[in-house]
C-alpha positions in Angstrom: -84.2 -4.8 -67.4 -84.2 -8.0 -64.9 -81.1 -10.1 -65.5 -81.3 -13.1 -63.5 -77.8 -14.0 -64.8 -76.1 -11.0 -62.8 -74.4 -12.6 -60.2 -75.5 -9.2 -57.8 -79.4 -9.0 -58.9 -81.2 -10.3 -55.9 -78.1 -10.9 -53.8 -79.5 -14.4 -52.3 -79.5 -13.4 -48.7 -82.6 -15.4 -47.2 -85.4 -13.6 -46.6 -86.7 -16.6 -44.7 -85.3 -19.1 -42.2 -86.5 -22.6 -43.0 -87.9 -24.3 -40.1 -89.4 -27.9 -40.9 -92.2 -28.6 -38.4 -93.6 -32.3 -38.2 -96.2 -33.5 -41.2 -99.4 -34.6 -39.7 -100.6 -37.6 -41.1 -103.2 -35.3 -42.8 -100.7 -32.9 -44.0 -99.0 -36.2 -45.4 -101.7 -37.9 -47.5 -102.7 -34.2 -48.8 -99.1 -33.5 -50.5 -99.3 -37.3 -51.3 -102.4 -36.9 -53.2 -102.7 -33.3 -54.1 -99.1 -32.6 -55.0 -99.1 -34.9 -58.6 -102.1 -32.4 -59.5 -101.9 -29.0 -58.1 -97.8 -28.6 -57.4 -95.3 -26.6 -59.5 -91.5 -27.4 -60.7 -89.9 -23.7 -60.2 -87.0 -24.7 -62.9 -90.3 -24.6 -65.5 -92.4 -21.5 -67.0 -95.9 -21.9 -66.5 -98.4 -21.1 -69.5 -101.3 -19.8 -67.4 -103.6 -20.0 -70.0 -102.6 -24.2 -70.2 -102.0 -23.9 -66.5 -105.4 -23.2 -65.5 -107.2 -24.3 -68.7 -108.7 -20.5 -68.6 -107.5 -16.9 -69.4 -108.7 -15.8 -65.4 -106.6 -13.1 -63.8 -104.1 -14.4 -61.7 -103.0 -13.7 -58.0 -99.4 -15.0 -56.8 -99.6 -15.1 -52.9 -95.7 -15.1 -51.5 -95.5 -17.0 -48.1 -99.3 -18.4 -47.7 -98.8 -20.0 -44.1 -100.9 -22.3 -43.1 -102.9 -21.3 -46.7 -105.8 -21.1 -45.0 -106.7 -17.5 -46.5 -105.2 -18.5 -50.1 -108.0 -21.1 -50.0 -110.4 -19.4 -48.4 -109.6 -16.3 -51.2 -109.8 -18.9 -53.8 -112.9 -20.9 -52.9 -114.7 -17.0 -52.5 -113.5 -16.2 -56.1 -113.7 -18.6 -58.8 -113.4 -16.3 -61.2 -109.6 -16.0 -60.3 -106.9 -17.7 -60.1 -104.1 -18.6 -57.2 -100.4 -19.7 -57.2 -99.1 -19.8 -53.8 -95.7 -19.9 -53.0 -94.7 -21.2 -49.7 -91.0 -23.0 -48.3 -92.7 -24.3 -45.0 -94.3 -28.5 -45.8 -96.6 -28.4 -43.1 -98.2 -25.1 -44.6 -98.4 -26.8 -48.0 -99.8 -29.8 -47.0 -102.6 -27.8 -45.2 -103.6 -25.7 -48.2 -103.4 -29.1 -50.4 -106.1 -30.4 -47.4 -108.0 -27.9 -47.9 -108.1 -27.9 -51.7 -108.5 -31.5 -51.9 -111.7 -30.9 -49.2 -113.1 -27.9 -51.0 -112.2 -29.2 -54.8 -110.5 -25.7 -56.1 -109.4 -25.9 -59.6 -108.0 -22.6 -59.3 -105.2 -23.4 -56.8 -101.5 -24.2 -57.7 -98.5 -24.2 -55.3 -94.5 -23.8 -55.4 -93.1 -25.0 -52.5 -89.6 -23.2 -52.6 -88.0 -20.1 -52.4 -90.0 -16.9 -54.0 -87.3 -15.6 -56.0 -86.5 -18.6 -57.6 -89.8 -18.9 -58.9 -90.2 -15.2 -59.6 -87.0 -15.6 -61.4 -87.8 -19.0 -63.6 -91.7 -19.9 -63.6 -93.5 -16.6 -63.9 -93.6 -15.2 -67.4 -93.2 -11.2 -67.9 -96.3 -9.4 -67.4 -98.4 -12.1 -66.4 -99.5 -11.3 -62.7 -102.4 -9.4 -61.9 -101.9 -9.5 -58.1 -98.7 -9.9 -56.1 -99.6 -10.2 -52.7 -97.5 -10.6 -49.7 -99.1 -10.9 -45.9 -97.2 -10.8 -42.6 -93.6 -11.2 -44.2 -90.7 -12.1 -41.7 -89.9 -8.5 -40.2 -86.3 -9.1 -39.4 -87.0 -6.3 -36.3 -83.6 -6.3 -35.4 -81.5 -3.7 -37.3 -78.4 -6.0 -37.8 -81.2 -8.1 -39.7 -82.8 -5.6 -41.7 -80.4 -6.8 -45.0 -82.9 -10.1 -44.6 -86.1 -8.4 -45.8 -87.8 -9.6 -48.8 -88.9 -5.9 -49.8 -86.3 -4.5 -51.1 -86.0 -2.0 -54.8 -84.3 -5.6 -56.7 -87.5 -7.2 -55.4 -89.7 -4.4 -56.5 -87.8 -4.6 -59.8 -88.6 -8.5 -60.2 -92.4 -8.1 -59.0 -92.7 -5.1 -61.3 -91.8 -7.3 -64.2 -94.0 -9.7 -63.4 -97.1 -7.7 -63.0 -99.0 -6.5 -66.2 -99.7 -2.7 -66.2 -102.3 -1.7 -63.8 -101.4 -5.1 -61.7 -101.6 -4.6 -57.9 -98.8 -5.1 -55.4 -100.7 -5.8 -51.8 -98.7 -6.1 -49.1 -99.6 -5.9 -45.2 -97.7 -6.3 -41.9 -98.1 -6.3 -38.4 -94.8 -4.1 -37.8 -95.5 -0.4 -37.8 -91.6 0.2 -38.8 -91.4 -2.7 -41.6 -94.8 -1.0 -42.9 -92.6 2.1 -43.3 -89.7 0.6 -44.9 -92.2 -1.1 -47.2 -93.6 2.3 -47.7 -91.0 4.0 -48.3 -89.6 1.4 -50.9 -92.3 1.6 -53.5 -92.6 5.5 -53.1 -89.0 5.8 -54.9 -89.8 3.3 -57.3 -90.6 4.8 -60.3 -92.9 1.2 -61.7 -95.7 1.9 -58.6 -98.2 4.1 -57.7 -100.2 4.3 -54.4 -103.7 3.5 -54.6 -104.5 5.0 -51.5 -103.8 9.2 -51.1 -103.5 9.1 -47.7 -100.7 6.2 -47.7 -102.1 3.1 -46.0 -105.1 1.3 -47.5 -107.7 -0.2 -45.4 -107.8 -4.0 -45.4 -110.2 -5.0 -48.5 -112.9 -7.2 -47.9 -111.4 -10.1 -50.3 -108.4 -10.3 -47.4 -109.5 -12.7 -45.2 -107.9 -12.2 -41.6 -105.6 -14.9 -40.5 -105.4 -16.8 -36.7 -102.3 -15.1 -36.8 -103.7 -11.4 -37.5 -106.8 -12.0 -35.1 -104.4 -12.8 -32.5 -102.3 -9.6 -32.7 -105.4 -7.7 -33.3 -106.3 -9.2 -29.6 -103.0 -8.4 -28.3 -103.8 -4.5 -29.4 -101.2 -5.1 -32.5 -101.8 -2.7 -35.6 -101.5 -4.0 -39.2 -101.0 -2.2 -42.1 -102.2 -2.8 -45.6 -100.3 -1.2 -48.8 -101.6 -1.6 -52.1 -99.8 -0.1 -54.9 -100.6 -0.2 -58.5 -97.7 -1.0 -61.1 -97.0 1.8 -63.9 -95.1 2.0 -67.2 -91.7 2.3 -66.1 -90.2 6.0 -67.5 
């Protein structure tokens, strides 16, 4: 059982490092404007059924970027919706740009650190989708304490996710895909979807500037996608 009150669940080392990059005036007037209707207080549970004014499956996106896919994902499937979660303002006020631009009433955004949310705004078994793309690596070893994936996250996403709800996950480090790997095998809440271990990237996974560019560079990615099970 998750019990956020255990001063040791989740011990809060950073997964992230916070590195505020300057707002362009776009970037600006979108979390100006779009904030006041699509943003999310993380100290607040969300009713997704009031949330969204609908009873849609939902996907939570963990570290969107520049949110360029999230909106891209989102404007493609309207029959979904999408809370992204992501610390970095430029990236929000991007995504806000582009929901703003592209009028997505299925978009809405936390704009501070996963767990916190995970922890205080997402109800039990809500979640259809968890998905998290090109997480920090931490490739140093020293630094490998630092990764999000870890079997307390697992714990927290697994109570999140209604039965049968997908974890998708993909990275562009062969040795973090492992770890990864390796991390839901032992958990006894997820199953692999895919026999042979790694999944090939689904067509609703848009590729990113930043994925194209390792693709270029001869990078391989890896996409896991594990289905969450009854725990025993």
């Amino acid at each position: 059982m998750i019990d956020p009150a255990n001063p040791n669940f989740m011990r809060r080392i950073r997964s992230f490092v916070k590195r505020e990059g300057r707002l362009t005036p776009g970037q600006e007037t979108a979390i100006k404007t779009g904030w006041p209707m699509y943003g999310l207080n993380p100290t607040i549970q969300i009713n997704p059924t009031e949330l969204f004014a609908n009873d849609h499956p939902i996907t939570l996106e963990i570290g969107f970027g520049n949110g360029e896919s999230l909106a891209e994902m989102a404007s493609s499937s309207p029959e979904r919706n999408f809370i992204g979660i992501e610390v970095h303002r430029p990236g929000v006020g991007h995504l806000l740009r582009l929901v703003l631009e592209k009028e997505l009433d299925n978009v809405r955004v936390f704009d501070t650190d996963a767990i916190d949310v995970l922890l205080h705004a997402i109800p039990e078994s809500s979640l259809d989708c968890v998905q998290l793309f090109f997480p920090d690596p931490w490739h140093k070893k020293r630094h490998h304490k630092r990764r999000l994936v870890q079997a307390s996250f697992l714990d927290l996403i697994h109570s999140k996710l209604k039965t049968g709800g997908a974890f998708h996950a993909a990275t562009d480090w062969e040795n973090y895909a492992e770890h990864i790997m390796g991390t839901l095998n032992t958990h006894q809440g997820f199953i692999n979807t895919n026999d042979s271990g790694y999944a090939e990237r689904p067509d609703h996974r848009p590729l990113t500037k930043f994925e194209n560019r390792g693709l270029r560079l001869g990078h391989g990615v890896w996409d896991l996608i594990f289905r969450s099970v009854a725990s025993q």
